[in-house]
mmCIF file as Biopython writes it, N, C-alpha, C and O atoms, coordinates in Angstrom:
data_model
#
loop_
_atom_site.group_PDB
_atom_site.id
_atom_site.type_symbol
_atom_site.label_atom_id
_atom_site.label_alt_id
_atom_site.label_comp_id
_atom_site.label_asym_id
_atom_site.label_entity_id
_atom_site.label_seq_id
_atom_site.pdbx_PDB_ins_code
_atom_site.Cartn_x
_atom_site.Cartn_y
_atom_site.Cartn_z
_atom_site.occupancy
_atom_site.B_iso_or_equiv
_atom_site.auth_seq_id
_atom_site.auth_asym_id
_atom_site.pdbx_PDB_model_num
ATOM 1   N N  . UNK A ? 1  ? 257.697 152.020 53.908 1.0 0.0 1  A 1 
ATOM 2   C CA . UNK A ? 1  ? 256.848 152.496 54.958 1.0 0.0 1  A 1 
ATOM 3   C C  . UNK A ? 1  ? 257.585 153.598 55.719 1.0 0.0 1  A 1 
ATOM 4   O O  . UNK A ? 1  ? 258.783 153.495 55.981 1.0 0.0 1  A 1 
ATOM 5   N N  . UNK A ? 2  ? 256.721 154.835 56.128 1.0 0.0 2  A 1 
ATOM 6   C CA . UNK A ? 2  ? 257.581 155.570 56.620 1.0 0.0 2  A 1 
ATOM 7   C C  . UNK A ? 2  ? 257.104 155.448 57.817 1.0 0.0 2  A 1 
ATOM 8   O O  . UNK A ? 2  ? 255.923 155.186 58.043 1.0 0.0 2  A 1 
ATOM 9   N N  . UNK A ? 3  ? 258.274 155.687 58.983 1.0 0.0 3  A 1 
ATOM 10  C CA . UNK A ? 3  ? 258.341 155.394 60.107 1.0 0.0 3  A 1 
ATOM 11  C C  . UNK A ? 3  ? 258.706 156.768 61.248 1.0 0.0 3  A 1 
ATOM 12  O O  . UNK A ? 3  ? 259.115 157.754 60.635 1.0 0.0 3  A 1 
ATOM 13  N N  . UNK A ? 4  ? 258.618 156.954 62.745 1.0 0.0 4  A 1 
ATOM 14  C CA . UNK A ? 4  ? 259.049 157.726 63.176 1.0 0.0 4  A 1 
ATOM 15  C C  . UNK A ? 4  ? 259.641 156.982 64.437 1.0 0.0 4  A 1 
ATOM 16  O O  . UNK A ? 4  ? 259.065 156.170 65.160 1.0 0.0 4  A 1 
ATOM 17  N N  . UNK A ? 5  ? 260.978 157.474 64.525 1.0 0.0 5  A 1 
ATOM 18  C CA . UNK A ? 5  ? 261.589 156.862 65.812 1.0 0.0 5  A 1 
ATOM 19  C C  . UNK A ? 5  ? 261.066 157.552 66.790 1.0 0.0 5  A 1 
ATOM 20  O O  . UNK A ? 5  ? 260.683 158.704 66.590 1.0 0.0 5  A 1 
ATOM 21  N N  . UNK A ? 6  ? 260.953 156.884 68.154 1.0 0.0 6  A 1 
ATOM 22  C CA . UNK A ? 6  ? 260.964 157.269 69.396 1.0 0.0 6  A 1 
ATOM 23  C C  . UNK A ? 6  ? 261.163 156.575 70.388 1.0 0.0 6  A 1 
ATOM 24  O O  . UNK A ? 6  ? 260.499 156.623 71.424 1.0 0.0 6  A 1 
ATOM 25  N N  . UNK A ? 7  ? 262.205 155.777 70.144 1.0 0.0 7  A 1 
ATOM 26  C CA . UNK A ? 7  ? 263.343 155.550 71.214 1.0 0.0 7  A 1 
ATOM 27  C C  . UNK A ? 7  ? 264.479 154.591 70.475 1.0 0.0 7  A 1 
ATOM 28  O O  . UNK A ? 7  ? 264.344 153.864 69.491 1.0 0.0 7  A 1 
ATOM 29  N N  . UNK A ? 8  ? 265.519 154.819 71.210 1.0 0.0 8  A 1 
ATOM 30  C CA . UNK A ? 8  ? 266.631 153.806 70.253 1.0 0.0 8  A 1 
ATOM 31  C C  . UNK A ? 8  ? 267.427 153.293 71.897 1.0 0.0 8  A 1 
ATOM 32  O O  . UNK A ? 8  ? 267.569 153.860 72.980 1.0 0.0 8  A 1 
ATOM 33  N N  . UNK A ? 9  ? 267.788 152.001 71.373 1.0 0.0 9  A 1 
ATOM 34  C CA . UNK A ? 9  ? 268.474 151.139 72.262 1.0 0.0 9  A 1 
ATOM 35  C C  . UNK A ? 9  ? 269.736 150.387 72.041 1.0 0.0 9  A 1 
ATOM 36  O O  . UNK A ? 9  ? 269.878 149.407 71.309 1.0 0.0 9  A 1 
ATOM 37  N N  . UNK A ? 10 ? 270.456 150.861 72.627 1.0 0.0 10 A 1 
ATOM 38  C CA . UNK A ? 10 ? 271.905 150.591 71.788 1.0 0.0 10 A 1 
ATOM 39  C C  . UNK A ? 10 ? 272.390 149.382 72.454 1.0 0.0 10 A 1 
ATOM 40  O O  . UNK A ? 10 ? 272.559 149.734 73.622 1.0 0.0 10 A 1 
ATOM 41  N N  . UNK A ? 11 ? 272.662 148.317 72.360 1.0 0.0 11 A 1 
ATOM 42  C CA . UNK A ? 11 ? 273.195 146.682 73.203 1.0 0.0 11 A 1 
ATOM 43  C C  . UNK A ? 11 ? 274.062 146.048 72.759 1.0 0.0 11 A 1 
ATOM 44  O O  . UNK A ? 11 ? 274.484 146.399 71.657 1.0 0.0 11 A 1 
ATOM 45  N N  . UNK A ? 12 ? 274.460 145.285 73.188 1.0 0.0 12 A 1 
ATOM 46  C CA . UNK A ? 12 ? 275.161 143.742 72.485 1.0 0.0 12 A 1 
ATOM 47  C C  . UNK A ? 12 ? 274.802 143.410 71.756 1.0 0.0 12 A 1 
ATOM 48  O O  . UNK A ? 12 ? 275.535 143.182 70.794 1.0 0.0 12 A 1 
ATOM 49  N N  . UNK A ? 13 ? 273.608 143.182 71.701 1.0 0.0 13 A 1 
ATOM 50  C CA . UNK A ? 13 ? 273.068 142.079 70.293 1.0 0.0 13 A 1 
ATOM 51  C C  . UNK A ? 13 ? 272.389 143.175 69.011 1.0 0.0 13 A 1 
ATOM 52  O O  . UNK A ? 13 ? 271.556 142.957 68.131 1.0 0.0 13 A 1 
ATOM 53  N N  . UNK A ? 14 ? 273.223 144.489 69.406 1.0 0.0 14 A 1 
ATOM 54  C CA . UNK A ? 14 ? 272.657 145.744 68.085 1.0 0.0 14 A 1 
ATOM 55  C C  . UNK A ? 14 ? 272.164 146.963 68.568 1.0 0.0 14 A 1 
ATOM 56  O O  . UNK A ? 14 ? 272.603 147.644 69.495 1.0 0.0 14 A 1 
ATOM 57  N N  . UNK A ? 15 ? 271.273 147.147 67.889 1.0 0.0 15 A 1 
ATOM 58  C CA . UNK A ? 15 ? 270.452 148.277 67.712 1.0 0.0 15 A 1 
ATOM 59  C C  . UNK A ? 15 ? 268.512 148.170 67.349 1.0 0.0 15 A 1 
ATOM 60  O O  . UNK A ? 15 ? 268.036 147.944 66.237 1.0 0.0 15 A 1 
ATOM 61  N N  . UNK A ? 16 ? 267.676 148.418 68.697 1.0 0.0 16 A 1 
ATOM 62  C CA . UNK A ? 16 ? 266.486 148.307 68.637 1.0 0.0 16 A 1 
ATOM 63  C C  . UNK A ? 16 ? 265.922 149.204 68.866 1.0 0.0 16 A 1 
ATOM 64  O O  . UNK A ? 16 ? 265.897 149.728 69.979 1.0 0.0 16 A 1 
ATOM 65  N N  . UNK A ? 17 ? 265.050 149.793 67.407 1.0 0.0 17 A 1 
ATOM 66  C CA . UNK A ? 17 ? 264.175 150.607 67.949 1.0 0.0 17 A 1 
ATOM 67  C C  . UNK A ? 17 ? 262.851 150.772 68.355 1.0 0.0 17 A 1 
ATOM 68  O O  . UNK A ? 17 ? 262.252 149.697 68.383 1.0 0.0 17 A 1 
ATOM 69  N N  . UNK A ? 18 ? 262.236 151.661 68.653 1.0 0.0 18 A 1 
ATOM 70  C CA . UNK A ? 18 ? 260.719 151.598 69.167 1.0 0.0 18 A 1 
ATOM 71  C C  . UNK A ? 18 ? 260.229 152.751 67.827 1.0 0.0 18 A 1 
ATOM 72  O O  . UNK A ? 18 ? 260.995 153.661 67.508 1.0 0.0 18 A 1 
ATOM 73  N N  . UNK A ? 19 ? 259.191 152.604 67.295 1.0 0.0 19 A 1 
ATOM 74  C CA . UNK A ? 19 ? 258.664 153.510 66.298 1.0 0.0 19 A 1 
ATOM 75  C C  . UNK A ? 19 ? 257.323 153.958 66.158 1.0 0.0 19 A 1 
ATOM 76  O O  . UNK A ? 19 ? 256.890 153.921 67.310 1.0 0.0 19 A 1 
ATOM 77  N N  . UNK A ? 20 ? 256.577 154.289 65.543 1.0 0.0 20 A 1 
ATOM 78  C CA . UNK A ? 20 ? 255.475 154.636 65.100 1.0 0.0 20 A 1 
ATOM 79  C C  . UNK A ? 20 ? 255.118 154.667 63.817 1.0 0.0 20 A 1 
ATOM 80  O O  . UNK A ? 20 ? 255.959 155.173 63.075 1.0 0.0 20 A 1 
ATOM 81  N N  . UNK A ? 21 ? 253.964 154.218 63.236 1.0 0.0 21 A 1 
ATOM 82  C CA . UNK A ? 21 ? 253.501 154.411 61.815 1.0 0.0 21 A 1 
ATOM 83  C C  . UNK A ? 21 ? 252.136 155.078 62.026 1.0 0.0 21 A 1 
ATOM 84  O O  . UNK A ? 21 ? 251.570 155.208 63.111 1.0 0.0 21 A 1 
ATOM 85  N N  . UNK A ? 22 ? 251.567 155.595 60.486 1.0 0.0 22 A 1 
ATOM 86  C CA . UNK A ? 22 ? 250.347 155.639 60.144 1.0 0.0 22 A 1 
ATOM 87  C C  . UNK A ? 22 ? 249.121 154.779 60.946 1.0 0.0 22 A 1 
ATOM 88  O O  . UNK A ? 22 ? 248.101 155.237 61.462 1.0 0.0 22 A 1 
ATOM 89  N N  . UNK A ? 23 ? 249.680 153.063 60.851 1.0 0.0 23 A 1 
ATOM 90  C CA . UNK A ? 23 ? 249.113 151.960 61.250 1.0 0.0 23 A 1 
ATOM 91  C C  . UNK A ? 23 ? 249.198 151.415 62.731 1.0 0.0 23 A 1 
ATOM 92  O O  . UNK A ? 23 ? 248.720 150.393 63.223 1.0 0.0 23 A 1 
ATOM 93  N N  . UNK A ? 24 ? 250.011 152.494 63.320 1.0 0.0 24 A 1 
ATOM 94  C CA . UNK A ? 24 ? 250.254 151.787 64.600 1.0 0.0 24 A 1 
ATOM 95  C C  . UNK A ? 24 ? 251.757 151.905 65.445 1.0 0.0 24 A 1 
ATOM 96  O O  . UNK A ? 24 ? 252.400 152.848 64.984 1.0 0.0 24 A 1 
ATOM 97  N N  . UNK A ? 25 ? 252.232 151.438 66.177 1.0 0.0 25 A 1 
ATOM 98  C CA . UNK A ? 25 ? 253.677 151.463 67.044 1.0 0.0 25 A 1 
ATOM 99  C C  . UNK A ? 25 ? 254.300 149.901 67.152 1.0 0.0 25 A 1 
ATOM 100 O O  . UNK A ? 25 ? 253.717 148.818 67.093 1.0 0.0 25 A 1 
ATOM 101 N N  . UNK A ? 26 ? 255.573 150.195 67.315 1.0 0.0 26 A 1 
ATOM 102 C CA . UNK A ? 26 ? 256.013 148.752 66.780 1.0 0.0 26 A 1 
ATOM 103 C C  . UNK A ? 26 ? 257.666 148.882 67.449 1.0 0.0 26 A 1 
ATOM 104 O O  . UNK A ? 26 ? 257.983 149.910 68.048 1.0 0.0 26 A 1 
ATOM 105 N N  . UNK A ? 27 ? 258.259 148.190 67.344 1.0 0.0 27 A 1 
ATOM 106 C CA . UNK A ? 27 ? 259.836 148.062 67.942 1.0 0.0 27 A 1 
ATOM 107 C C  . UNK A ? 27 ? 260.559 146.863 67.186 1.0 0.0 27 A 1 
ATOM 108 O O  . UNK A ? 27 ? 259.906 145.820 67.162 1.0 0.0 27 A 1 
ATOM 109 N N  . UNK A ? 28 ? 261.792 146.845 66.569 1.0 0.0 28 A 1 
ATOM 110 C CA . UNK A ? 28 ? 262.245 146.404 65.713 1.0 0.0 28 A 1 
ATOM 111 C C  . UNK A ? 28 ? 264.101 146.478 65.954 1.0 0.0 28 A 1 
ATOM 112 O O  . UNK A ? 28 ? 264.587 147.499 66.441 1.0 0.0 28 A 1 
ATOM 113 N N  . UNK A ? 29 ? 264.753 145.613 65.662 1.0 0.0 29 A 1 
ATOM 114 C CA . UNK A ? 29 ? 266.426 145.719 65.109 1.0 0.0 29 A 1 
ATOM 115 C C  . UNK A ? 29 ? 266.404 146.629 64.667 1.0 0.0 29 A 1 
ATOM 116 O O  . UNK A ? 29 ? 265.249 146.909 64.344 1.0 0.0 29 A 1 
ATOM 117 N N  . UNK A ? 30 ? 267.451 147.749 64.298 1.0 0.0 30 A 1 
ATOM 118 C CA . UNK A ? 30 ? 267.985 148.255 63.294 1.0 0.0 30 A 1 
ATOM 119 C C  . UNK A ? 30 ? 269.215 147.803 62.695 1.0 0.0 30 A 1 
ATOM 120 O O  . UNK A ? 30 ? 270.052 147.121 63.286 1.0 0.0 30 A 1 
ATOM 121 N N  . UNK A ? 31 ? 269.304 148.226 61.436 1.0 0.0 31 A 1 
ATOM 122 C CA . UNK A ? 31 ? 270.236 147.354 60.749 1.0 0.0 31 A 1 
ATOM 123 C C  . UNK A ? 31 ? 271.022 148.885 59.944 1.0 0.0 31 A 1 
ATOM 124 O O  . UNK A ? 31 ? 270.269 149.684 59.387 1.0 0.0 31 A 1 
ATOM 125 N N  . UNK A ? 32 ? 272.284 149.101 59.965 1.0 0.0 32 A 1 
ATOM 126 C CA . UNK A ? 32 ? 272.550 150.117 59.038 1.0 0.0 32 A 1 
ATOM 127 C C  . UNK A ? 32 ? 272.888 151.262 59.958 1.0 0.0 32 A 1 
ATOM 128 O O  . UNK A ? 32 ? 272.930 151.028 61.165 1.0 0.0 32 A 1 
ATOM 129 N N  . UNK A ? 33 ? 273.181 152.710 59.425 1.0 0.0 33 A 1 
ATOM 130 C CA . UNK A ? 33 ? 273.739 153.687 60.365 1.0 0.0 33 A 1 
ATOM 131 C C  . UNK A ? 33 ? 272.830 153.889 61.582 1.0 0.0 33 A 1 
ATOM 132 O O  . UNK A ? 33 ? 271.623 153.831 61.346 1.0 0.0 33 A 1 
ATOM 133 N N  . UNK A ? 34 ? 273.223 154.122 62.874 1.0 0.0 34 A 1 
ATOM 134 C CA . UNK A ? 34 ? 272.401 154.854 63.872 1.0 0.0 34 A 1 
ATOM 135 C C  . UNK A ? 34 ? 270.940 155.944 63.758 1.0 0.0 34 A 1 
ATOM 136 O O  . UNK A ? 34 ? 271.017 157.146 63.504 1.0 0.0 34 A 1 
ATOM 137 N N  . UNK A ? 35 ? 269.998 155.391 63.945 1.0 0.0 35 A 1 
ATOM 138 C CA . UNK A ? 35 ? 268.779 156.446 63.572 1.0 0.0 35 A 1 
ATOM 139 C C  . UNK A ? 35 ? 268.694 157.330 64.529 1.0 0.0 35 A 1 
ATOM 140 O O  . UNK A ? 35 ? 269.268 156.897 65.528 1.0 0.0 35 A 1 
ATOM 141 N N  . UNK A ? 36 ? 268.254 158.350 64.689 1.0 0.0 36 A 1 
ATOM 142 C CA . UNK A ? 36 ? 268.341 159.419 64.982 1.0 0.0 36 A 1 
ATOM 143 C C  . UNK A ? 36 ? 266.865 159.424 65.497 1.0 0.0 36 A 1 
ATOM 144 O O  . UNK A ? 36 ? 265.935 159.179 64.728 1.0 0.0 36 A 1 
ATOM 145 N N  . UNK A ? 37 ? 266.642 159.760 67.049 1.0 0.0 37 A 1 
ATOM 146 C CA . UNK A ? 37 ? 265.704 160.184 68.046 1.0 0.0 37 A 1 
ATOM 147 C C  . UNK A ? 37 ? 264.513 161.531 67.182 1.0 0.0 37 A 1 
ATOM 148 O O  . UNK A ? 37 ? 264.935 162.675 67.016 1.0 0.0 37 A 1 
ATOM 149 N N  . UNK A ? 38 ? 263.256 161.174 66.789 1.0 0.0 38 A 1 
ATOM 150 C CA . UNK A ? 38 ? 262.058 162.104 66.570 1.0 0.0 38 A 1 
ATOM 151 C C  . UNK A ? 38 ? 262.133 162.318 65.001 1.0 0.0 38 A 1 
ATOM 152 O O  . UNK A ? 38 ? 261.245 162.952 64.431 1.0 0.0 38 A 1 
ATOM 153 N N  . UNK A ? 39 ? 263.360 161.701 64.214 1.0 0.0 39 A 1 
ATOM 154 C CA . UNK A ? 39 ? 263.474 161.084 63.001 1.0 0.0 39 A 1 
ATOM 155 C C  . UNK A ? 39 ? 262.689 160.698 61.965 1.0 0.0 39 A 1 
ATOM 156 O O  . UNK A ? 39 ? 262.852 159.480 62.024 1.0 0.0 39 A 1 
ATOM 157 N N  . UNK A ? 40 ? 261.855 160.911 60.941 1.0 0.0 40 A 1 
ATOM 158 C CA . UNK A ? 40 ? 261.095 159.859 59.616 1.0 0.0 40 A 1 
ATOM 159 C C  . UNK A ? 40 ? 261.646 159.060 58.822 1.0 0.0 40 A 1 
ATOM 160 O O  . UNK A ? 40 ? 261.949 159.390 57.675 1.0 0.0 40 A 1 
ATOM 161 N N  . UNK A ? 41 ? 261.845 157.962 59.285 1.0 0.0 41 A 1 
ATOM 162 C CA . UNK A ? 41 ? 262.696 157.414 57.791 1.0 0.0 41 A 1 
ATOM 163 C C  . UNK A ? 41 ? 261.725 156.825 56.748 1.0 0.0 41 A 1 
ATOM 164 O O  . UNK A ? 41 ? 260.535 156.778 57.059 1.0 0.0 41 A 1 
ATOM 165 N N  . UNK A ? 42 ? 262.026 156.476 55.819 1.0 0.0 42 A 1 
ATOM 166 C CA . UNK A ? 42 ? 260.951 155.620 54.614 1.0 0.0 42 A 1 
ATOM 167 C C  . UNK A ? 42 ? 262.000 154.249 54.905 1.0 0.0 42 A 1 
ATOM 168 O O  . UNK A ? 42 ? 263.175 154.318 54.544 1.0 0.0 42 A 1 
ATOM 169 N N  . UNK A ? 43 ? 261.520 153.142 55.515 1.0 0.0 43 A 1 
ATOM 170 C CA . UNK A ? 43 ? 262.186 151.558 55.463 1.0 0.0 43 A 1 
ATOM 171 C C  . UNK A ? 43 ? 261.688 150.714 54.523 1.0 0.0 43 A 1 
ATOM 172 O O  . UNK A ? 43 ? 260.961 151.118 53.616 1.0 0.0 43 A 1 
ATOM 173 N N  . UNK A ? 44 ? 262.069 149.377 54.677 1.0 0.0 44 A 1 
ATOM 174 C CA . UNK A ? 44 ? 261.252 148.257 54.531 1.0 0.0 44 A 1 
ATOM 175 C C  . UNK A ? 44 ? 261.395 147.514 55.953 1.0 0.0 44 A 1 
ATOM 176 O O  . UNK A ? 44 ? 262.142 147.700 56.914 1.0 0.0 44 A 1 
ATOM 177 N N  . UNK A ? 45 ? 260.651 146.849 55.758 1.0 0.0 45 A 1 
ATOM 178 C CA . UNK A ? 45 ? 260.481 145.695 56.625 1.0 0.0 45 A 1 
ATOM 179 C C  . UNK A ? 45 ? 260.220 144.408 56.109 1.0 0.0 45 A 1 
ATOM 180 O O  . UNK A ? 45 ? 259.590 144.086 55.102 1.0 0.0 45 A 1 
ATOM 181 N N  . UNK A ? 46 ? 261.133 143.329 57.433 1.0 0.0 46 A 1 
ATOM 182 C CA . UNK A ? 46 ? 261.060 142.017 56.813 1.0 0.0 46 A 1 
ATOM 183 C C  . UNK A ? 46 ? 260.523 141.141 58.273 1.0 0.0 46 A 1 
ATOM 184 O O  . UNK A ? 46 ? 261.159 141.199 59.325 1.0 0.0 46 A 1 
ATOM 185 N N  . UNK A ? 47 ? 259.618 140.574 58.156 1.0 0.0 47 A 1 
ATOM 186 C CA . UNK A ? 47 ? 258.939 140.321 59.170 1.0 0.0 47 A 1 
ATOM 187 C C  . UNK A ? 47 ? 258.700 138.120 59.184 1.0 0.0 47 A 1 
ATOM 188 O O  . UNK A ? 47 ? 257.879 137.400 58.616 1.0 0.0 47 A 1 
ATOM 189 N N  . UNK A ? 48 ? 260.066 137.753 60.270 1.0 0.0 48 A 1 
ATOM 190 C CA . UNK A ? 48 ? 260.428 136.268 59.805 1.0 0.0 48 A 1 
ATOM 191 C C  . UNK A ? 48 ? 259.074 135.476 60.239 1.0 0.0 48 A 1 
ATOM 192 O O  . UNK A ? 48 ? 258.697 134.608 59.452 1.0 0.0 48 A 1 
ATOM 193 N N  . UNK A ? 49 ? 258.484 135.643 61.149 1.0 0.0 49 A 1 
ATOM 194 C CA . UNK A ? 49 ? 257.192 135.096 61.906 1.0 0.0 49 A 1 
ATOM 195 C C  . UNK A ? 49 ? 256.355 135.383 60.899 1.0 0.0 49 A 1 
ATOM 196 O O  . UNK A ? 49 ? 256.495 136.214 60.003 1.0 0.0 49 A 1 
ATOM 197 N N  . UNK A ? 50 ? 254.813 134.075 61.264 1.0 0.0 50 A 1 
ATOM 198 C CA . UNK A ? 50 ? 253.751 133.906 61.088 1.0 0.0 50 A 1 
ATOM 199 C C  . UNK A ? 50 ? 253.324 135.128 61.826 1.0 0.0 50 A 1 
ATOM 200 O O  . UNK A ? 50 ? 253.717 135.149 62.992 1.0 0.0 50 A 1 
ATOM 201 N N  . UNK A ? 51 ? 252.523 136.287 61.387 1.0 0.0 51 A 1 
ATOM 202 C CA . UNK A ? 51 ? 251.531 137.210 62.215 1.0 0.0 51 A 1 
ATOM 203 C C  . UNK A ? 51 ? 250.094 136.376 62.302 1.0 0.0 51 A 1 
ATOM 204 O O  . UNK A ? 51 ? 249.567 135.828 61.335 1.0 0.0 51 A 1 
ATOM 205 N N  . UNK A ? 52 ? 249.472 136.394 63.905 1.0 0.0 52 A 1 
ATOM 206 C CA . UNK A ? 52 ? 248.640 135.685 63.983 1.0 0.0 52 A 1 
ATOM 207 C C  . UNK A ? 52 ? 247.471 136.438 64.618 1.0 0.0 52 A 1 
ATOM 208 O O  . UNK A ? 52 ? 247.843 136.546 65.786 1.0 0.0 52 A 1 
ATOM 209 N N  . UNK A ? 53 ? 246.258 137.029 64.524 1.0 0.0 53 A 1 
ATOM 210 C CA . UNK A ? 53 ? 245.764 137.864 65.674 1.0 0.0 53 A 1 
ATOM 211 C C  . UNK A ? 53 ? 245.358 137.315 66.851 1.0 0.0 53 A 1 
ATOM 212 O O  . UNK A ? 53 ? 244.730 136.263 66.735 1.0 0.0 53 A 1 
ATOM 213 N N  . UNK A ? 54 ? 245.532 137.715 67.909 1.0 0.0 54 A 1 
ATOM 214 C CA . UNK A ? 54 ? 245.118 137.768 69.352 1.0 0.0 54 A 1 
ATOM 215 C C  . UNK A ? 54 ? 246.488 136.655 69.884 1.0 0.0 54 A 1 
ATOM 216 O O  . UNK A ? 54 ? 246.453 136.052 70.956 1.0 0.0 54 A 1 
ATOM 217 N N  . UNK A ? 55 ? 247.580 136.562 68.940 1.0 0.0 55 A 1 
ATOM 218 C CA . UNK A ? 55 ? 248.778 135.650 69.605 1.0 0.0 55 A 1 
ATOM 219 C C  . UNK A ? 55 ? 250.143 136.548 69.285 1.0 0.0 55 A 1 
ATOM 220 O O  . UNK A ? 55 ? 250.935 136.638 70.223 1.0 0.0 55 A 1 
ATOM 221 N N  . UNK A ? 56 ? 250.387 137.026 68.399 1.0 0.0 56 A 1 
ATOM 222 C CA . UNK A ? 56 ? 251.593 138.300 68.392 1.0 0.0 56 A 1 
ATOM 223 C C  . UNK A ? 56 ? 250.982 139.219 67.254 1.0 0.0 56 A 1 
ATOM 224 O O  . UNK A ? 56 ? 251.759 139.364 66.310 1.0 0.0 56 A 1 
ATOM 225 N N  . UNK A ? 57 ? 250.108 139.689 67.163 1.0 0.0 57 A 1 
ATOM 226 C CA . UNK A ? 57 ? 249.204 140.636 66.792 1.0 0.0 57 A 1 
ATOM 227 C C  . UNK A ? 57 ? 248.206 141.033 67.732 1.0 0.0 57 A 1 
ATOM 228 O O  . UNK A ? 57 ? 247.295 140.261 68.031 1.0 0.0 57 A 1 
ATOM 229 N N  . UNK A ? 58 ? 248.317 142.306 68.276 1.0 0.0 58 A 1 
ATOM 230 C CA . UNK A ? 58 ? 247.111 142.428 69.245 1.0 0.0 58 A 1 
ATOM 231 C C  . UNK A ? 58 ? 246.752 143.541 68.973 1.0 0.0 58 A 1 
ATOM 232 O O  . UNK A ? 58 ? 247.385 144.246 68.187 1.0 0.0 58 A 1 
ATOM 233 N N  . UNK A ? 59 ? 245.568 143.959 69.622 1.0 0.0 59 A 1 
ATOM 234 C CA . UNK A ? 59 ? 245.089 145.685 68.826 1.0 0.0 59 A 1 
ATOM 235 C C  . UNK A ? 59 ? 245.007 146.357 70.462 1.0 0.0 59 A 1 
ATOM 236 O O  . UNK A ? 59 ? 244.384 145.951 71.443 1.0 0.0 59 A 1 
ATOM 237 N N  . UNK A ? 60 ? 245.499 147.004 70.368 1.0 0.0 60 A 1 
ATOM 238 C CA . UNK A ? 60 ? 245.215 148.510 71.596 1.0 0.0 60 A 1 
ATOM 239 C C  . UNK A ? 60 ? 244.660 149.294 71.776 1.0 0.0 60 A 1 
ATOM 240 O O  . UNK A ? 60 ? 244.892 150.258 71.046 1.0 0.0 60 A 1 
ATOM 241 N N  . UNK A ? 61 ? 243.421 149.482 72.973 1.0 0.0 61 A 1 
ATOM 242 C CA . UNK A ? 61 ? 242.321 151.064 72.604 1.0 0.0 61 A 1 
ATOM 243 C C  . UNK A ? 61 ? 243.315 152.043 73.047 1.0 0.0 61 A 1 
ATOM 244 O O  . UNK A ? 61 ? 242.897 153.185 72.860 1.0 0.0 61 A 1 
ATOM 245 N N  . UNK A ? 62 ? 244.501 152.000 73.575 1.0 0.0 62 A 1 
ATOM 246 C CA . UNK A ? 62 ? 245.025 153.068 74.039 1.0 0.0 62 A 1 
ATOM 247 C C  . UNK A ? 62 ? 246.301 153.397 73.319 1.0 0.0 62 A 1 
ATOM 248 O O  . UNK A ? 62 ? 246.784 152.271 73.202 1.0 0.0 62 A 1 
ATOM 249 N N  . UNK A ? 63 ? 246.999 154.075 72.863 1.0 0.0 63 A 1 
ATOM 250 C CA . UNK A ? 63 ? 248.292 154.429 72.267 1.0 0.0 63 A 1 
ATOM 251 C C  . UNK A ? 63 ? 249.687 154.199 73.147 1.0 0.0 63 A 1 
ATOM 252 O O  . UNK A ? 63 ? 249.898 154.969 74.084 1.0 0.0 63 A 1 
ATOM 253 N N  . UNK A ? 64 ? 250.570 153.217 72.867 1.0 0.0 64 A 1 
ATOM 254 C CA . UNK A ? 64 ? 251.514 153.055 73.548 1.0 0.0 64 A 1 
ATOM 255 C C  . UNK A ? 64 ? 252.672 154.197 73.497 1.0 0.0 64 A 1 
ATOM 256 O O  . UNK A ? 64 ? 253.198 154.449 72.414 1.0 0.0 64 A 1 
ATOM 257 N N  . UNK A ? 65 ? 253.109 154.963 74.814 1.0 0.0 65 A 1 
ATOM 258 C CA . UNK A ? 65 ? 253.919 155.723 74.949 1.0 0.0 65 A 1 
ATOM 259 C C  . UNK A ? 65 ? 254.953 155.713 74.938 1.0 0.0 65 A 1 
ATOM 260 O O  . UNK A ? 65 ? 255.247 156.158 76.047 1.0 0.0 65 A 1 
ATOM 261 N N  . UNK A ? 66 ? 256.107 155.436 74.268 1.0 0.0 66 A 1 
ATOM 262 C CA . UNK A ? 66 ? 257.631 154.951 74.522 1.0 0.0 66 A 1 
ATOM 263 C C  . UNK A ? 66 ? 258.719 156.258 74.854 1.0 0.0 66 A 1 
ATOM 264 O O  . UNK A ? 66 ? 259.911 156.032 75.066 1.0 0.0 66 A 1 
#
């Protein structure tokens, strides 16, 4: 999936970013070298949770700004 960064958060417990897809905006760990701010990468994703809608799946009429 290709992805676009737009914001990175550097902490204790790693590296989290905020992104964008085709499908939507999303925020995630990073795992691996430092991504780079306005960036495309092609990832995978591994997603440990049940996705459920209207409980950590929700849909937005508005576009989240990060």
């Amino acid at each position: 999936m290709k992805i676009k960064i737009r914001k990175v958060n550097k902490n204790d417990d790693g590296v989290q970013v905020y992104f964008s897809t085709s499908y939507g905006s999303s925020f995630a760990q990073w795992v691996g070298e430092l991504p780079k701010y306005g960036e495309v990468y092609d990832v995978e994703l591994d997603v440990d949770d049940d996705l459920v809608w209207g409980v950590n799946i929700l849909r937005r009429e508005t576009k989240l700004l990060v």
